[in-house]
C-alpha positions as CSV (number, residue, x, y, z in Angstrom):
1,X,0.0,0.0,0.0
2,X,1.4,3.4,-1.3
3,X,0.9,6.4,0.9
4,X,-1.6,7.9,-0.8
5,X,-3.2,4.4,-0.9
6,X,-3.1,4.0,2.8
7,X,-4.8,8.0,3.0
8,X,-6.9,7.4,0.4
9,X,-8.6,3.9,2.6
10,X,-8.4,6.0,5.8
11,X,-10.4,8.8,4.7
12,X,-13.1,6.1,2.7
13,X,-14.6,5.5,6.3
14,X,-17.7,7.4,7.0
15,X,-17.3,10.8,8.6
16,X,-13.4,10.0,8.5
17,X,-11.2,13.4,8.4
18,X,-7.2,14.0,8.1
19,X,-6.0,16.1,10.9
20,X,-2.7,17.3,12.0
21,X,-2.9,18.4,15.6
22,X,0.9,17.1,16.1
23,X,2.6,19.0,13.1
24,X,2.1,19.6,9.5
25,X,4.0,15.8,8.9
26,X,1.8,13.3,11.3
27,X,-1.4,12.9,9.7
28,X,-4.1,11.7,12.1
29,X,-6.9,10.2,10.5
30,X,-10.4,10.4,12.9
31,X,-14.2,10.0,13.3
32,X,-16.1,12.4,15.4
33,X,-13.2,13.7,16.9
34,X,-11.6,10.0,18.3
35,X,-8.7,9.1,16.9
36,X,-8.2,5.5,14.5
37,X,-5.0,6.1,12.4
38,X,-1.9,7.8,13.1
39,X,0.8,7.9,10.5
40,X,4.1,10.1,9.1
41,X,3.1,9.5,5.1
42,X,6.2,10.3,3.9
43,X,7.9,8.0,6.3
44,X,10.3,5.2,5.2
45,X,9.4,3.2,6.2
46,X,6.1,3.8,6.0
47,X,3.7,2.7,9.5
48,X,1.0,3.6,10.8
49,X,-0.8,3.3,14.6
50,X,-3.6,1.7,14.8
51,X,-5.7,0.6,17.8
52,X,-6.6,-2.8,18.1
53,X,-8.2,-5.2,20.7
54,X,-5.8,-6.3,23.3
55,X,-5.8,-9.9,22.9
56,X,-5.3,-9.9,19.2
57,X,-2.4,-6.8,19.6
58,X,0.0,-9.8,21.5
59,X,-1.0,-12.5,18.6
60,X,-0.3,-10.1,15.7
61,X,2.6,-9.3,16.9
62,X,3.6,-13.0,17.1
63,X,2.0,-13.9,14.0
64,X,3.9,-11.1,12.0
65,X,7.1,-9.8,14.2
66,X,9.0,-6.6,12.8
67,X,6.1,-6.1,11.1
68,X,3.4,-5.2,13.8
69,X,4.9,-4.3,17.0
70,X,3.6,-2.3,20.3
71,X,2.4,1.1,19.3
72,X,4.9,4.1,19.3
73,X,4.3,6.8,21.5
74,X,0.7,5.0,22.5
75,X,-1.0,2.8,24.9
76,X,1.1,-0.6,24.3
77,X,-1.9,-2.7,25.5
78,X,-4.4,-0.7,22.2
79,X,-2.2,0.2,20.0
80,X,0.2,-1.4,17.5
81,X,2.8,0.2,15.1
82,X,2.3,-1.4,11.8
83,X,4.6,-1.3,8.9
84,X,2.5,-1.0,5.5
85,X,5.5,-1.5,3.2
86,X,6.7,-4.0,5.0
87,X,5.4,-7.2,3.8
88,X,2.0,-7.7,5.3
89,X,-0.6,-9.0,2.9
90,X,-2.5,-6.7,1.4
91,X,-6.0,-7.7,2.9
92,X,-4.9,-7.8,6.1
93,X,-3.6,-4.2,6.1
94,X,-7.0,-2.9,5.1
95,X,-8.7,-5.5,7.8
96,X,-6.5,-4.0,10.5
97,X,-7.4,-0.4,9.3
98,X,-10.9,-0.9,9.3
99,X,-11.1,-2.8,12.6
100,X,-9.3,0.0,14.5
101,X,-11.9,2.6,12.6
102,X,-14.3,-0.1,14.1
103,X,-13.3,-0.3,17.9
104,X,-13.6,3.8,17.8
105,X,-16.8,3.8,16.4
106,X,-18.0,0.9,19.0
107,X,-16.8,3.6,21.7
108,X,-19.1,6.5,20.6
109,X,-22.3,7.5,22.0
110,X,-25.6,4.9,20.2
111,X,-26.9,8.2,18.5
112,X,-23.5,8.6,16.8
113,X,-23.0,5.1,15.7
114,X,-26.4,5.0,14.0
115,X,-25.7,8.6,12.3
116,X,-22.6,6.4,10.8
117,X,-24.9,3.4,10.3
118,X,-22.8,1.1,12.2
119,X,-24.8,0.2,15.0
């Protein structure tokens, strides 16, 4: 996954926006205001942070060491530091992605969650 790649999925969520609240080089993607994606796009190489369920943080980073590891500059227990040009397949980039867009969601209010029809 190219950079723009990885933006371009990030921002396909519903209500997803690019922010840069760190400086004008860490592009953080969000819904409603909470945090999913944190990345440097013109990084090599190229990662991204992603929140992820604790259990299955330890087994990825079994499953795929150097590749997913304990998130950088985050909660170590949510967050993993994955490395898009690294290797990973494809697929499960974009499932990774989408489940940390999903475990924000899951966190917000009902009303919001229906507004982004994922109840």
């Amino acid at each position: 996954m190219t950079p723009e790649e990885l933006r371009a999925f990030c921002l396909s969520f519903n209500a997803a926006v690019e922010d840069f609240p760190f400086n004008p080089e860490t592009s953080v993607f969000k819904v409603l205001g909470k945090m999913f994606a944190l990345t440097h796009l013109a990084g090599r190489p190229l990662t991204v942070n992603l929140k992820c369920d604790p259990e299955d943080a330890v087994r990825l980073r079994v499953e795929h060491e150097g590749l997913i590891v304990p998130g950088w500059h985050m909660n170590k227990r949510h967050w993993n530091t994955v490395t898009v040009d690294g290797g990973l397949p494809p697929r499960l980039l974009r499932e990774l992605i989408e489940d940390s867009y999903d475990l924000v969601v899951a966190s917000l209010p009902r009303a919001e969650r229906l507004r982004l029809d994922r109840p």
